[in-house]
C-alpha positions as CSV (number, residue, x, y, z in Angstrom):
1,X,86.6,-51.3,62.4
2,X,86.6,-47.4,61.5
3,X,90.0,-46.2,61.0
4,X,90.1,-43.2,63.3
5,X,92.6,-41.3,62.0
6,X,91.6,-41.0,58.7
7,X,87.8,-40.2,60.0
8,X,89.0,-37.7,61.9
9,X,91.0,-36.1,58.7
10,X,87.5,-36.2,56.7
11,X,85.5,-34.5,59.0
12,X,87.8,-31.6,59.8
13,X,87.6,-31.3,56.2
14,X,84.1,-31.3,56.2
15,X,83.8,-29.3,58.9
16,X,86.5,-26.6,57.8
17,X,84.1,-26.6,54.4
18,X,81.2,-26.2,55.9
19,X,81.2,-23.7,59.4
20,X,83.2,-21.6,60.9
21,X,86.2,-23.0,62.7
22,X,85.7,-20.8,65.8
23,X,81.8,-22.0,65.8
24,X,83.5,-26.0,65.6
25,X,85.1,-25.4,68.8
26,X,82.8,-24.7,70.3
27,X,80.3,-27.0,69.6
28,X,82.1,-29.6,71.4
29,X,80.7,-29.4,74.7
30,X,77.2,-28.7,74.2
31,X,76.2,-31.6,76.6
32,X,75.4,-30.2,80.6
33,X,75.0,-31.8,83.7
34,X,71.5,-31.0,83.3
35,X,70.8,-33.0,80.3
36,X,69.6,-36.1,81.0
37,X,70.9,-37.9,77.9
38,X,74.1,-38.6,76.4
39,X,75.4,-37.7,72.7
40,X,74.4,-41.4,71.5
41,X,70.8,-41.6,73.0
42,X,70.1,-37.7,72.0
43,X,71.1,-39.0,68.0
44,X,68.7,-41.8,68.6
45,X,65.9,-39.8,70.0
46,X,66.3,-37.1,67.2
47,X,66.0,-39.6,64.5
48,X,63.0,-41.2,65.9
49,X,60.9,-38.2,66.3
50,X,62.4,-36.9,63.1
51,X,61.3,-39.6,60.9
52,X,57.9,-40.1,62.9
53,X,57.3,-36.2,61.6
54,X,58.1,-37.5,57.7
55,X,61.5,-36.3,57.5
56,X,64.0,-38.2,55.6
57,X,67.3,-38.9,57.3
58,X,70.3,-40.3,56.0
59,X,73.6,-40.6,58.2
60,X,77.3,-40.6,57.2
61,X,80.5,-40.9,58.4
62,X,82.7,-39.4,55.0
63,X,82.7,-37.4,52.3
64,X,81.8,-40.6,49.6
65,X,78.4,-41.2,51.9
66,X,77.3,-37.8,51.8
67,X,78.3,-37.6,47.6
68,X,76.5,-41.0,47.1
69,X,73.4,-39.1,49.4
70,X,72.8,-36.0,48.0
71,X,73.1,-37.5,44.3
72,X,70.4,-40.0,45.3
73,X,68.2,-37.1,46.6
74,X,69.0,-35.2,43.0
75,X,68.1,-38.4,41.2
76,X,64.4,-38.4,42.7
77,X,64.0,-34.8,42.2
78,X,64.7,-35.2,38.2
79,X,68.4,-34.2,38.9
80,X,68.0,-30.7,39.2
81,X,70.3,-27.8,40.3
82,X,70.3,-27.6,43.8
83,X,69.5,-23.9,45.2
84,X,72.1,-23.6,48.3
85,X,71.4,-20.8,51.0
86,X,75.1,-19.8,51.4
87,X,78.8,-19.4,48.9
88,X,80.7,-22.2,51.4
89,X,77.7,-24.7,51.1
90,X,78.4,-24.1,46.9
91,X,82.0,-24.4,47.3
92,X,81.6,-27.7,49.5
93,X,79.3,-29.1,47.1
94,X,81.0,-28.4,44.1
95,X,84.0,-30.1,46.8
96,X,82.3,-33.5,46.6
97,X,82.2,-33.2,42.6
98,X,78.3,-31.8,42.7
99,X,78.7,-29.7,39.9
100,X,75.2,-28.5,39.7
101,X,74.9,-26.4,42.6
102,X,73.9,-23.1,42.6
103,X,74.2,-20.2,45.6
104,X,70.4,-19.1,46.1
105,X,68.9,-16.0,44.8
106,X,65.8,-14.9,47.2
107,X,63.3,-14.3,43.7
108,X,64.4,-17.5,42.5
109,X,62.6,-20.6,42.9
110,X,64.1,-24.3,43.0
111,X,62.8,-27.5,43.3
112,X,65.6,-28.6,45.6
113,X,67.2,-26.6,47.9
114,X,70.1,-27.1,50.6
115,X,71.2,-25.7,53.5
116,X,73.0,-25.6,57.1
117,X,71.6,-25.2,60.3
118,X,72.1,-24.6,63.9
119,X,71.0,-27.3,66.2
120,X,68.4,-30.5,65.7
121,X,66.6,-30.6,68.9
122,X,66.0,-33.8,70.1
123,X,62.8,-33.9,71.6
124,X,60.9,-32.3,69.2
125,X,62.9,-34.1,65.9
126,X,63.2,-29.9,64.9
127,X,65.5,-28.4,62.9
128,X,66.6,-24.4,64.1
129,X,68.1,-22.6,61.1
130,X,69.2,-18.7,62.0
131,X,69.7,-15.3,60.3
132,X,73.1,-15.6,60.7
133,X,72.9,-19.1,57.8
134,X,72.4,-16.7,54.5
135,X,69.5,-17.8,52.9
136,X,68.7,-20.6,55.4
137,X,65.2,-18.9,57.1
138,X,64.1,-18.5,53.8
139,X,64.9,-22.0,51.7
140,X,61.3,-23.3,52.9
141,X,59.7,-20.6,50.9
142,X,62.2,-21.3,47.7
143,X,61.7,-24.6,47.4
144,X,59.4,-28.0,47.1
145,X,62.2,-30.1,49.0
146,X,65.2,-29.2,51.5
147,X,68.7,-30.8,52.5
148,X,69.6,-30.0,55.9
149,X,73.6,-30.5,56.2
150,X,74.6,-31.1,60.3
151,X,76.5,-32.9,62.4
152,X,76.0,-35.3,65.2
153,X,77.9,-32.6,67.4
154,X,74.9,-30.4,67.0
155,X,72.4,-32.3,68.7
156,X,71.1,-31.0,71.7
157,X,68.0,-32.5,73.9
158,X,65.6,-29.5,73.8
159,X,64.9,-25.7,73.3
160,X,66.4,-24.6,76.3
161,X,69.6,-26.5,74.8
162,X,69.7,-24.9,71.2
163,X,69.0,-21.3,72.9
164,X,71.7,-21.4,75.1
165,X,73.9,-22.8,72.8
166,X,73.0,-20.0,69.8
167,X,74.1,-17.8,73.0
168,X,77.3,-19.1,73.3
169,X,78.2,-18.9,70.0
170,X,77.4,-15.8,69.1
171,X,78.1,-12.3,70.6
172,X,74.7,-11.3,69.8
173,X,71.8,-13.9,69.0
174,X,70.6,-14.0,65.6
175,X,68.2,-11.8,64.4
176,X,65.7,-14.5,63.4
177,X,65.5,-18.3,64.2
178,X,63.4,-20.6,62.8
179,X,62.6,-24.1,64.5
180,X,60.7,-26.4,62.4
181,X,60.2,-30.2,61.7
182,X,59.1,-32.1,58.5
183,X,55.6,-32.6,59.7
184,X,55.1,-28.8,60.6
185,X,56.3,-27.9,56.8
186,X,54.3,-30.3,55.1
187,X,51.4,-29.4,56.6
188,X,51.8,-25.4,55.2
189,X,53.4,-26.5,51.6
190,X,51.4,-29.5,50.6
191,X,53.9,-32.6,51.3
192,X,57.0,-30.3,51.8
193,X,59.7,-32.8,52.2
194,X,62.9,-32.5,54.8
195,X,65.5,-34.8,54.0
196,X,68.6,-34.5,56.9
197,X,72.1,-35.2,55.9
198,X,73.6,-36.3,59.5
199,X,77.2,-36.4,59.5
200,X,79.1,-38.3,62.5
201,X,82.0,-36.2,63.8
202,X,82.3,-37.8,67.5
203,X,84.2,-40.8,68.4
C-alpha cells in the first residue's frame, strides 16, 4: 500500500517544478456533471486511444519513476541532450539529476525533445499544447521524438472539456493551441514518435 503522505509530498514537488501553482489549483475540478466519466475511466480511455494512435506512454507515481523513464527514453535515442521547450522544464530536469538537458533554441534542431502541455483529451488520445508553454507548439518541428510531461489531473473527456478548461485558466485564451496525437504526427514526419510521461497526482 502507497504511503499517502509521502506521495502527496512528491507530487507537490513535482507539481511546484513543473506549472504554475495558481494553474494547479485550479486543475482540480476539471470533472462536470456533464461528463459522463470519472477521473479513473477518462485515464483508461486516454491510454487506449493513445497507444492505439502509436504513442508511447509510461505512468508514474514519483520522482524515481519518471528519472528511471526519461533515462530509458535517452538510452534508445543514443543518450542525447534533450531540447526542452521551457527554463522550469530545464530546472526540473536537471531536478531529477538529468544533467543533459538543454532549454530549446527555435533554429536548433534535436533529436529528442520535451515538453509540458495542457490537457490530454480523452476521446481522441490528443495532446493540446498552447502558446502560453514556451517552445511547446513548436517542439514537433525541432525534433524526431517528443516527451510530453502531464498529470492525471489533466485529463479531460473531449474538446469541449480542454476549451473550457484553457478558459478557466487563463484571462485570455492562448494565442495558439495545438491538439495533436501520435498517429497524426507520424503521418507528417515519417514515424514521429510521442512518448507521454503520465504522472498520478489524485488519490
Amino acid at each position: 500500500m502507497k504511503d499517502n503522505r509521502l506521495k502527496e509530498q512528491v507530487m507537490k514537488d513535482i507539481r511546484e517544478a513543473l506549472m504554475d501553482k495558481n494553474i494547479i489549483a485550479d486543475s482540480e475540478a476539471h470533472i462536470t456533471e456533464d461528463n459522463p466519466y470519472n477521473n479513473e475511466d477518462l485515464s483508461v480511455l486516454f491510454a487506449q486511444n493513445f497507444t492505439r494512435r502509436g504513442g508511447v506512454m509510461y505512468y508514474c507515481y514519483n520522482e524515481g519513476d519518471i528519472k528511471i523513464r526519461i533515462e530509458d527514453i535517452q538510452r534508445k535515442h543514443g543518450n542525447v541532450i534533450i531540447g526542452n521547450a521551457a527554463e522550469n522544464l530545464t530546472g526540473f530536469l536537471g531536478h531529477l539529476g538529468i544533467d543533459n538537458c538543454a532549454t530549446c533554441e527555435a533554429n536548433t534542431r534535436y533529436p529528442l525533445g520535451a515538453t509540458l502541455c495542457e490537457t490530454l483529451i480523452a476521446e481522441q488520445g490528443s495532446i493540446l499544447i498552447s502558446s502560453n508553454q514556451g517552445l511547446g507548439l513548436t517542439m514537433p518541428t525541432l525534433t524526431d521524438a517528443l516527451i510530453v510531461l502531464a498529470f492525471t489531473s489533466q485529463v479531460v473527456a473531449n474538446w469541449e472539456a480542454a476549451t473550457e478548461r484553457l478558459r478557466n485558466f487563463y484571462t485570455e485564451f492562448p494565442e495558439q493551441i495545438m491538439v495533436t496525437n501520435p498517429g497524426s504526427l507520424a503521418q507528417r514526419k515519417n514515424g514521429f514518435k510521442i512518448y507521454l510521461i503520465l504522472i498520478e497526482d489524485e488519490d
